[in-house]
C-alpha positions in Angstrom: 137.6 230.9 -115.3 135.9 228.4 -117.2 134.0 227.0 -120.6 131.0 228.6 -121.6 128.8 227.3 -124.8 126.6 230.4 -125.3 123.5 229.7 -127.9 122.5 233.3 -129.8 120.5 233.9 -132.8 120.1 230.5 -133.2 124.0 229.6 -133.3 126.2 227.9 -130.0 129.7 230.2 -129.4 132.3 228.7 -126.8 133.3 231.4 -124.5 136.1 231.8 -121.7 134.2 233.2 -118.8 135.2 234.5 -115.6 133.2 235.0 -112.3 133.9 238.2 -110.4 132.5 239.3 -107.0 130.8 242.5 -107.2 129.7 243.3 -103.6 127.0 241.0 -103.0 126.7 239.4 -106.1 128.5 237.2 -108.4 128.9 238.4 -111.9 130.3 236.4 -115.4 132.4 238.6 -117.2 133.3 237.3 -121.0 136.9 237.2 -121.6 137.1 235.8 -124.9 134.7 234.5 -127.5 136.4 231.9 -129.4 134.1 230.6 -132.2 131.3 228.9 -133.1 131.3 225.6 -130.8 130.5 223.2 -133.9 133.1 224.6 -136.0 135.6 224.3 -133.2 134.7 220.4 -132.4 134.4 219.5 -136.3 137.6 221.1 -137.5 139.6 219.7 -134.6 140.6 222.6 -132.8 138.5 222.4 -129.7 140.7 219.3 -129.1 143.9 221.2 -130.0 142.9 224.3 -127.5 142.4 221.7 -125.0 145.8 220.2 -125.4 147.9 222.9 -125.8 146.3 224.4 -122.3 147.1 221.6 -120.7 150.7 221.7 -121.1 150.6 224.7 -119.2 148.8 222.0 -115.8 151.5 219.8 -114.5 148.6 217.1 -113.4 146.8 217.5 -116.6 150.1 217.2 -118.8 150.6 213.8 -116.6 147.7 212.4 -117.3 147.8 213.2 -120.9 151.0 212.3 -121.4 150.0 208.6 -120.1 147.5 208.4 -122.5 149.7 209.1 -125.7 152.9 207.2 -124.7 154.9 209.9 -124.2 155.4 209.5 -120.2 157.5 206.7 -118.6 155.6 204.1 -116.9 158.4 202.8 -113.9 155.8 200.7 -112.2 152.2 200.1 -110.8 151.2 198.9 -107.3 148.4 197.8 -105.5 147.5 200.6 -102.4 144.2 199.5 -101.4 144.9 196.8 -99.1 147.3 198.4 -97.2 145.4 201.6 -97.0 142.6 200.5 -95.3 144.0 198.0 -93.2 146.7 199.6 -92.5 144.5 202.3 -89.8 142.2 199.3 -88.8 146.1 197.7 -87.4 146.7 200.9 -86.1 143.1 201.6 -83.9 142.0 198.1 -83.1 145.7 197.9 -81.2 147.2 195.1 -83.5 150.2 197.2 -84.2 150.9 198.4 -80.5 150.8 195.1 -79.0 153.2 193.6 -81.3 156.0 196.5 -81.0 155.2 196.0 -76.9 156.2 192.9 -76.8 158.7 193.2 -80.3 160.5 195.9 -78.3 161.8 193.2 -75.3 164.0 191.9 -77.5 165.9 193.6 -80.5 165.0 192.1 -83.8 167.2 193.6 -86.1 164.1 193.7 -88.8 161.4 195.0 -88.6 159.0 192.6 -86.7 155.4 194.4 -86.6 156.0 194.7 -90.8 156.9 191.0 -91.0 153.2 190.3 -88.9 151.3 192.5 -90.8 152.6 191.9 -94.3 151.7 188.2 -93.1 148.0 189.5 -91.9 147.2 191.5 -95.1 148.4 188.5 -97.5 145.9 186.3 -95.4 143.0 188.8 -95.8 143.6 188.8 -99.8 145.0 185.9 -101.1 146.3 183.3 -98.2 148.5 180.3 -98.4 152.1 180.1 -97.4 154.8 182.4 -95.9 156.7 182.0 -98.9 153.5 183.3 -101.3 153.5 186.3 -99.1 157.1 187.2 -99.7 155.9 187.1 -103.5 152.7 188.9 -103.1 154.0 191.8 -101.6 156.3 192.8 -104.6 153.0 194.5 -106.7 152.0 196.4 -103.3 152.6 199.1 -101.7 153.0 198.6 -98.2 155.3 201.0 -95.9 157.9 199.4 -93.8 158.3 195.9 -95.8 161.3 197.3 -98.7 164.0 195.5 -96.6 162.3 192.5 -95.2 163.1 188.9 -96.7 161.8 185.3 -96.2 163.2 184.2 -93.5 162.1 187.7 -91.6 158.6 186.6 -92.1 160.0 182.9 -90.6 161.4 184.4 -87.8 158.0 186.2 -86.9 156.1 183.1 -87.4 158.2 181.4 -84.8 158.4 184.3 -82.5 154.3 184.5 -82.4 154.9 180.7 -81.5 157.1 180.4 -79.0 156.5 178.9 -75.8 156.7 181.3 -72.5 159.3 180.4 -69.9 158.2 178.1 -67.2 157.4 180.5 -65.1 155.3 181.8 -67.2 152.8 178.9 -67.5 150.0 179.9 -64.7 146.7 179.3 -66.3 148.1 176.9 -69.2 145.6 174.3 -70.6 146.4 170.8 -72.2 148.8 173.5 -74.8 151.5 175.7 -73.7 151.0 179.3 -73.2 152.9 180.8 -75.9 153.8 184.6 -76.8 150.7 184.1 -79.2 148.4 183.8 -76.6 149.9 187.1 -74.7 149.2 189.4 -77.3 145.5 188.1 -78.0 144.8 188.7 -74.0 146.1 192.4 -74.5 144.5 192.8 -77.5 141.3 191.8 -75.4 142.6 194.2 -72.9 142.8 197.1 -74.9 139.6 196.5 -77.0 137.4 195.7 -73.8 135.2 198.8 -72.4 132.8 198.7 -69.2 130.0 196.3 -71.0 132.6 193.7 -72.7 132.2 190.3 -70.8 132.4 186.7 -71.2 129.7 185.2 -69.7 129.2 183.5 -72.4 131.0 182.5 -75.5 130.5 180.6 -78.8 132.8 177.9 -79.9 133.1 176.2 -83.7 136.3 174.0 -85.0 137.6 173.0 -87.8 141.2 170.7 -88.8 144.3 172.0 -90.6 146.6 169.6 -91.9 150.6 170.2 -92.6 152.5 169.4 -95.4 155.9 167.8 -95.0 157.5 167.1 -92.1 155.9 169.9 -90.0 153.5 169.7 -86.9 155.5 166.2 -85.4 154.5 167.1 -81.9 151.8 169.5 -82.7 149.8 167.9 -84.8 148.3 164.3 -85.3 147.0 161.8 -87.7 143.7 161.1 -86.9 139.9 161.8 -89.1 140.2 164.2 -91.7 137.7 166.5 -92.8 140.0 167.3 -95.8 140.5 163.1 -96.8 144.4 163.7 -95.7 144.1 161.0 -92.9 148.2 160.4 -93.9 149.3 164.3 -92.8 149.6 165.3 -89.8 146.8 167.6 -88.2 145.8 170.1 -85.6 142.4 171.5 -84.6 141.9 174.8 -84.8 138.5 176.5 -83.1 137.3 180.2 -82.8 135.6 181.6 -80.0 132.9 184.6 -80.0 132.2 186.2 -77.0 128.7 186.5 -76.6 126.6 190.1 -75.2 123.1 188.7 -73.6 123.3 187.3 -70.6 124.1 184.0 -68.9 125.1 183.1 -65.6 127.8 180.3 -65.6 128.1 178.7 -62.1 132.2 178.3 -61.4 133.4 175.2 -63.3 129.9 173.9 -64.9 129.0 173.7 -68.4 125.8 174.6 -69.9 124.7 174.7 -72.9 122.0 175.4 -75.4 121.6 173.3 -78.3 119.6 173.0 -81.5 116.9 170.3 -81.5 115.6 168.6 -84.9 111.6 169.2 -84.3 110.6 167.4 -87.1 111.8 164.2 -86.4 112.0 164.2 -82.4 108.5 162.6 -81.3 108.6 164.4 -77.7 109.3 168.0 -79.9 106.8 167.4 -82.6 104.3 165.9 -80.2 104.4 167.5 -77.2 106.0 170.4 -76.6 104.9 172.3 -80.2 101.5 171.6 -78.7 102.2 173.1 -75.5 99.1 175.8 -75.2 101.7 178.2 -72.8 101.8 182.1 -74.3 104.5 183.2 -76.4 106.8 186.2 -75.3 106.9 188.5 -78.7 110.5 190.8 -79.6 110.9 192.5 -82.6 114.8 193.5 -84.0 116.1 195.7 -86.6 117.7 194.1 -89.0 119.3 196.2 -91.6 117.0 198.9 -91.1 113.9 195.8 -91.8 112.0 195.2 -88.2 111.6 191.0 -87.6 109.2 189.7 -85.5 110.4 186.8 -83.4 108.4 184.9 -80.4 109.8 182.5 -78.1 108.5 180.9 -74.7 109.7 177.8 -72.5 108.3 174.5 -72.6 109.8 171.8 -69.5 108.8 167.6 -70.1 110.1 164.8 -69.2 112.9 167.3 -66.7 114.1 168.8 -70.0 114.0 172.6 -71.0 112.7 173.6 -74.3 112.7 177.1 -75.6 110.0 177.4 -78.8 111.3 180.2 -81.0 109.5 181.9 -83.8 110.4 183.9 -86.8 107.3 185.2 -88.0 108.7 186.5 -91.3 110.2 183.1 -92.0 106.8 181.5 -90.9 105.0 183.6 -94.1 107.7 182.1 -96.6 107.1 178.8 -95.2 103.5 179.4 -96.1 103.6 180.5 -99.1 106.4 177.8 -100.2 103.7 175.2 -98.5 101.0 177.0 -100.8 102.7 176.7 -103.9 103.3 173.5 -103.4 100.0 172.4 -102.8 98.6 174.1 -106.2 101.7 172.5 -108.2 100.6 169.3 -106.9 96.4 169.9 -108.0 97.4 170.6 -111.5 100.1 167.5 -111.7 97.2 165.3 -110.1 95.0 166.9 -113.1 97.6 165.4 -115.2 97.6 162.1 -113.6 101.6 162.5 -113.7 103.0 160.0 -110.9 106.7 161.4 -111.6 106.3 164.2 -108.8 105.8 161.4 -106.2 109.9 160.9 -106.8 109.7 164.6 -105.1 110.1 164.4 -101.9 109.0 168.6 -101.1 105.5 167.0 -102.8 105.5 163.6 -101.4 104.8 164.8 -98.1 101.7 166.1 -98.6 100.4 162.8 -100.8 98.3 160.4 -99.5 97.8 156.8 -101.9 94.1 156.2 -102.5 94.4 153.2 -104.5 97.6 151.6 -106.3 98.0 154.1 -108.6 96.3 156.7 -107.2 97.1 159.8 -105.3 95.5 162.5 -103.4 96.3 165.8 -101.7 96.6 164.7 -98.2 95.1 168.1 -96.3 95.7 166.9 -92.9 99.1 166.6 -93.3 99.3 169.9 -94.8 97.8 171.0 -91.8 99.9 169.6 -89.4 103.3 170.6 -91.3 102.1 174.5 -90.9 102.7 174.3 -86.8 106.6 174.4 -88.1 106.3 177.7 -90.2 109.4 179.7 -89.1 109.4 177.7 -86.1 113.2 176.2 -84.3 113.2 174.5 -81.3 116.2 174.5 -78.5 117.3 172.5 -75.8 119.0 174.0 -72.8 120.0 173.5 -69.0 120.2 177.4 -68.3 117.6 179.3 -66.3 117.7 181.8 -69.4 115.1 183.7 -70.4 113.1 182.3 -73.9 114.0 185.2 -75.7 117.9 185.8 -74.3 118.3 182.2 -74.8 116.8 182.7 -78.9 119.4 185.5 -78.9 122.3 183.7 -77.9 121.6 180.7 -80.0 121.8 183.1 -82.8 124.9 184.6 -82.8 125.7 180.9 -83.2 125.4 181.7 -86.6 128.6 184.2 -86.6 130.4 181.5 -85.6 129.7 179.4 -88.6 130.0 182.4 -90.9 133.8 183.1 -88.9 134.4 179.9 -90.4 133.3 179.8 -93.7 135.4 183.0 -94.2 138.1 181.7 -92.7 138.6 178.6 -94.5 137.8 180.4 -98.1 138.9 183.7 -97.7 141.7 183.5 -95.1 143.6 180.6 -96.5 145.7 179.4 -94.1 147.3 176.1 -95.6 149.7 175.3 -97.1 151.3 175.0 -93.9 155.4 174.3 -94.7 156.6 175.0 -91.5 158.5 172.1 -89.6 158.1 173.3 -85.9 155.4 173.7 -83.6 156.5 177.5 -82.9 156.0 178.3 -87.0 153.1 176.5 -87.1 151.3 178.4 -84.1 152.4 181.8 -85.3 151.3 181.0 -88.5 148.0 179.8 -87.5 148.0 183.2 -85.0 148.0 185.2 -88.4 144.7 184.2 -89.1 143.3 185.1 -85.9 144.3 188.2 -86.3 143.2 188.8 -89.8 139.4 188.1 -88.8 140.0 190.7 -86.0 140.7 193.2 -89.0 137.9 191.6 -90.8 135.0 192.0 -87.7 136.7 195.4 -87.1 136.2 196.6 -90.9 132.7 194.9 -90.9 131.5 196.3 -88.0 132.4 199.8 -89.0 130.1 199.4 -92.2 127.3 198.7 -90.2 127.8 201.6 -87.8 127.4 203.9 -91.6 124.2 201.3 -92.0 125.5 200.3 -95.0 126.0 196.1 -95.8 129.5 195.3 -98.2 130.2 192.1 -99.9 133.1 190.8 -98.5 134.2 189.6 -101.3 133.4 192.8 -103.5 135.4 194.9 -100.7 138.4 192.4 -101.2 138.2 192.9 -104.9 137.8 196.2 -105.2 140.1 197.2 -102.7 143.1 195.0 -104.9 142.0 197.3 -108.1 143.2 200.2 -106.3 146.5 201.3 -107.7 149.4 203.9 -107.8 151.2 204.1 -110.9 154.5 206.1 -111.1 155.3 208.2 -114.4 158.2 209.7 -114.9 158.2 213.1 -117.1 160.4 215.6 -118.0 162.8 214.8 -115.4 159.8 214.7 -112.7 158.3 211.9 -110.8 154.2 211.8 -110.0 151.9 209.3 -108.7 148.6 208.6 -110.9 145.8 206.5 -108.7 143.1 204.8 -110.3 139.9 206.1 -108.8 137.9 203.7 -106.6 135.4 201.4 -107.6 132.0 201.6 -104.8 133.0 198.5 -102.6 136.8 200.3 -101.9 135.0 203.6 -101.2 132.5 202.3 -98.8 135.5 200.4 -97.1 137.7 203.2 -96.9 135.1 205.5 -95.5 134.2 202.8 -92.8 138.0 202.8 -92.2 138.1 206.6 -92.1 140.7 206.7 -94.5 141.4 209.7 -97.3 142.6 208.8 -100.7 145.4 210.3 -101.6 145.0 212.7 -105.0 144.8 211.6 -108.3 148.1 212.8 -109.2 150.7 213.9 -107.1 154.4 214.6 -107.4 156.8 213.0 -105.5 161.0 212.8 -105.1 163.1 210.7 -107.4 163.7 207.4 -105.6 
């Protein structure tokens, strides 16, 4: 049954209406007829009607009774967080790992909780062990009522600790630690038939610990944060890479970025070499990019000439507004734009104080539209050697997450075995991240990180009590949560649900 407003002779009546199959065919049959709809809504008994119906709906009665007081509000909690995270943990093999290698020993806490508690308050807000502890009050997380501080410093230590001796086959200049046994099982398990590393991607950054922490760990040394008096440890991310290079057993090559503007042999030489470009178009967020790229050898160096043809337009354009600023500022006689070094380029001095538009070097500047030059020692392709210069870029924006986003400092901890696990957290934080982000782009969607962070926090639960009865209300979802929970396959769960007396 439902509300009908039913216009006759010129005058609206509200109606109670039923729908009835009759064979085929659906049918409205009037049940009531209750007035005329504007003297209902002026005289205030719509609104009363409405009311005393809903006392009669458990969910509705809720929800109203939220509104005018009369309902008990125990408490509010975050859910988002945990809800979507919470499957990414469970299907990227985060969770399983840890309780495999959790389960050797027996922790009388609950270990995996303590790591992921850890992992979620570095996705959202970072800092230390001890903000966590605080965080997590105002969410709802399952598993985490009975864990304390020094659980999450326990777990920290235990992601830290260094293997037995035994253990140490294929160390480096650092100690294999448990750490590192879960992130090559976590390869393991995410790895399919295509997943190599041929090639990976490599960026670094510094963290520095307060305190007394990190005395064999870390070191004092140049600081990127201007803390040359703490001590500090470097901390680099690897990518693996999917185009294809062949690395010869213990050699090194590389591919690097090469300034053409200012490197006579580039700008002279090899821009100017008359060899054909090979052409490639990608998809980019459902936009096609042309790109062209070909090899260029002087001097027994390898260049690869690479091309983005979209970013060569905007260069022409920028380089043709330029020009035209320039025409009416000369028009002017205004010498202030020679301070601008974007014009300046393109000015040639006729005379002490005046200037021209110098064409030819106009000219010359447009064999850089969209145009990146690379150095390299590989036998790649000009094209797979573009490619893998490019996900160079991921690397960067790993980074700049995870020094904004994933805050790891402060870093408190006194021992190297702390330190590592805590550092670990992060790591596995951007797996969550990649996983999540990767999962939007399958739906060919694109999220703002920091909109899915945001509206993922305003997602909340808010218990009522009512009559003796408990129920959960949940704010509904702003567009960043739901495109992150439907990338995440999650469900939310109803608006208003009743649930036992704690």
């Amino acid at each position: 049954m439902y509300f009908r407003k039913k216009t006759s002779g010129g005058r609206a009546y509200l109606q109670i209406v039923e729908s009835r199959r009759d064979g085929g065919q659906v049918r409205q049959q009037v049940i009531a007829t209750l007035g005329r709809y504007e003297d209902l809504r002026e005289s205030g008994q719509l609104e009363r009607l409405l009311r005393s119906g809903a006392r009669f709906s458990c969910k509705a009665m809720v929800v109203d009774a939220v509104h005018d007081g009369s309902a008990t509000v125990s408490e509010v909690r975050r859910l988002g967080p945990a809800l979507a995270f919470e499957r990414l943990w469970e299907e990227t093999g985060c969770r399983a790992v840890i309780e495999e290698l959790a389960e050797k020993r027996k922790h009388e806490f609950a270990l995996e909780r303590a790591v992921f508690l850890t992992v979620l308050h570095r996705l959202f807000a970072g800092g230390s062990d001890r903000a966590a502890d605080r965080w997590r009050e105002d969410y709802r997380i399952d598993g985490v009522e009975g864990l304390d501080l020094h659980h999450l410093y326990r777990a920290m230590a235990w992601l830290g600790e260094e293997l037995p001796g035994d253990e140490q086959d294929g160390r480096t200049l650092a100690p294999r630690c448990l750490k590192d046994v879960m992130e090559e099982r976590l390869f393991a398990k995410r790895r399919d038939l295509f997943s190599k590393l041929d090639l990976v991607f490599m960026d670094t950054t510094s963290l520095y610990f307060e305190g007394a922490g990190g005395q064999t760990l870390g070191r004092h040394g140049f600081s990127k944060d201007h803390r040359p008096d703490l001590h500090q440890m470097i901390l680099a991310v690897l990518l693996d890479g999917e185009d294809h290079l062949e690395l010869e057993a213990r050699e090194l090559f590389y591919i690097l970025g090469v300034r053409e503007r200012s490197d006579k042999l580039v700008r002279d030489l090899v821009l100017d070499d008359p060899a054909p470009f090979v052409p490639l178009t990608i998809t980019k967020r459902r936009k096609s990019v042309d790109y062209e790229a070909k090899a260029v050898t002087l001097a027994g160096r390898r260049y690869i000439v690479c091309r983005n043809h979209d970013e060569a337009k905007k260069d022409a354009a920028d380089r043709a507004a330029i020009l035209a600023a320039l025409e009416r500022q000369l028009k002017k006689g205004d010498k202030a734009l020679v301070g601008n070094t974007g014009y300046r380029r393109f000015l040639a001095s006729t005379s002490e104080d005046r200037f021209a538009i110098d064409y030819a070097k106009a000219e010359e500047d447009a064999k850089f539209d969209g145009v990146f030059v690379l150095r390299t020692n590989t036998d790649l392709a000009p094209l797979d050697a573009m490619l893998c210069y490019k996900q160079l870029t991921m690397v960067e924006q790993t980074f700049r997450t995870a020094k904004s986003l994933f805050a790891t400092r402060p870093i408190f901890h006194k021992v190297d075995e702390t330190i590592r696990g805590h550092v670990s957290c992060s790591f596995l934080a951007l797996v969550l991240k990649k996983e999540l982000e990767e999962r939007i782009a399958d739906l060919g969607r694109k999220g703002s990180w920091p909109d899915i962070l945001a509206d993922l926090d305003s997602l909340t639960e808010t218990k009522v009590e009512q009559d003796d009865k408990c129920f959960l209300l949940r704010s509904p979802p702003r567009p960043a949560a739901s495109l992150a929970l439907s990338a995440a396959r999650v469900a939310l769960p109803p608006t208003v649900r009743q649930v036992n007396q704690a």
